[in-house]
N, C-alpha and C positions, 0 to 999 in steps of 0.2 A: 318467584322463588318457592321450592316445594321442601319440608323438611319434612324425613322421613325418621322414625322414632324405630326404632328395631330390638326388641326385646326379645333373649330367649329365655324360657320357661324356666321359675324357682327346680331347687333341689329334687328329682321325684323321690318315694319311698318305693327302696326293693324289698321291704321285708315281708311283703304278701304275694303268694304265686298267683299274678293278675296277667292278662295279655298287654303289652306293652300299653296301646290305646287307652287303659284302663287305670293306669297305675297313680296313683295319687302323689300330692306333694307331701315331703318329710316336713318334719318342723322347722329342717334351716329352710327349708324352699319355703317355708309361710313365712316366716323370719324375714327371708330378703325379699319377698314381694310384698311385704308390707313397708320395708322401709323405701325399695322403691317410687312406692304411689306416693310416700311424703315427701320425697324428693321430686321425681315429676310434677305434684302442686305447688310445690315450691319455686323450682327451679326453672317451670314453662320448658317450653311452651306447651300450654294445652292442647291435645290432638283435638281435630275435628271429627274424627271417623278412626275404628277399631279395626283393624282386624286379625282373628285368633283363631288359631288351630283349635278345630274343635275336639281334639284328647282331654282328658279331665285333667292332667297337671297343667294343660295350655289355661283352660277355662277357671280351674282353680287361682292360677298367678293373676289371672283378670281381674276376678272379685273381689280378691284381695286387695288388689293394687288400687281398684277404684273406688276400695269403700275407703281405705286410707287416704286416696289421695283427692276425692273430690267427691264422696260419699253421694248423695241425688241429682249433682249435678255433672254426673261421668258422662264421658262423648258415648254417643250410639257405637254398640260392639255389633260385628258382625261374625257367629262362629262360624267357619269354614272348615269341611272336611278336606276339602282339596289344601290345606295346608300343612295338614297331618305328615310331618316327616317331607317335606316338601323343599325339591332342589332348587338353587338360588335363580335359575331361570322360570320353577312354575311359581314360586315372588313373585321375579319381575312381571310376570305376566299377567299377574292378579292385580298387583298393585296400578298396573297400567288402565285397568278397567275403572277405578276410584274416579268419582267426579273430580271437575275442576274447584269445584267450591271448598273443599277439602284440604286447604294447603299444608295442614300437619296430619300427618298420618302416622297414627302406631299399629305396628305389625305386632305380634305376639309366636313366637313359633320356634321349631326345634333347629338341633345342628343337622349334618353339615349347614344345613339351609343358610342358616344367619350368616356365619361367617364364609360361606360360597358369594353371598349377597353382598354385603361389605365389602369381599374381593372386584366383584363383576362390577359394580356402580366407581367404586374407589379405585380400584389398583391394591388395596393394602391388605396383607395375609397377618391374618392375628389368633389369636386364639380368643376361644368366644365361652367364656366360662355362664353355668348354670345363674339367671336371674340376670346379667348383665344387661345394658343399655349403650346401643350405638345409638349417635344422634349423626344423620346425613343430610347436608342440603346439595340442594340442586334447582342451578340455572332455568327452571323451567316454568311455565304457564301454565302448564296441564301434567297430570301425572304421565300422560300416554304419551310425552315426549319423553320420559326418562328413559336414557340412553346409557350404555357400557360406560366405563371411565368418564362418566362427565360430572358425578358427585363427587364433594369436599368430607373427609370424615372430622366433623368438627367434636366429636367426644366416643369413649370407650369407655362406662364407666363398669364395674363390677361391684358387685353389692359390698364386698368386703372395705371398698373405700367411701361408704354409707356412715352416718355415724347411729353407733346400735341403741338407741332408744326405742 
């Protein structure tokens, strides 16, 4: 069984004329990536392996997330530029490279991606709000077997149904 953890990046901030790549997170985006990581330590599963769009709001929602939710003891991040704005096939394609040893993986990255992602693995068209958390498993031994429609979308959580401490 592989579960795959699919996170898209806190709120960014427009209020500085930055190039997209550059643009930081607002206070609700540190807001809900902090309450995420409490929730992820909580709630498990812990991932084995990271990996994050290397844009500063992707890389920002990380450190956030993992000082909150598992502070010195956070899974190895890996930033990836190739996930920068990245379609739900160049995912799947990354995420197929991930060892087998691996069997929770969190992805970290922007829209469409995520929920193109969510669609291709599931079947299920959703809308995929800022900070959210899909949680996906799949039938499989290896990531590099994960196939079209053969994951279960077993959660869609949004920050807003977090409790705000």
């Amino acid at each position: 069984m592989r579960t795959l953890l699919l996170l898209r990046h806190g709120k960014s901030d427009w209020d500085h004329d930055l190039p997209d790549h550059q643009r930081p997170l607002s206070k609700r985006g540190r807001k809900a990536a902090n309450a995420m990581g409490k929730y992820l330590a909580t709630a498990g599963p812990t991932p084995h392996r990271v990996l994050c769009s290397d844009a500063l709001r992707t890389r920002e929602t990380w450190e956030i997330l993992a000082d909150a939710g598992w502070g010195a003891q956070a899974p190895p991040c890996e930033m990836l530029p190739e996930l920068y704005l990245a379609s739900a096939e160049d995912l799947l394609r990354r995420i197929r490279q991930v060892e087998a040893e691996a069997k929770t993986l969190l992805v970290i990255a922007h829209e469409p991606g995520c929920s193109g992602l969510v669609h291709l693995l599931t079947g299920a068209r959703l809308r995929y709000p800022t900070a959210a958390l899909a949680r996906i498993d799949a039938p499989h031994e290896s990531w590099r077997a994960l196939a079209e429609n053969e994951g279960e979308l077993r959660l869609l959580l949004p920050p807003k149904q977090l409790p705000s401490k």
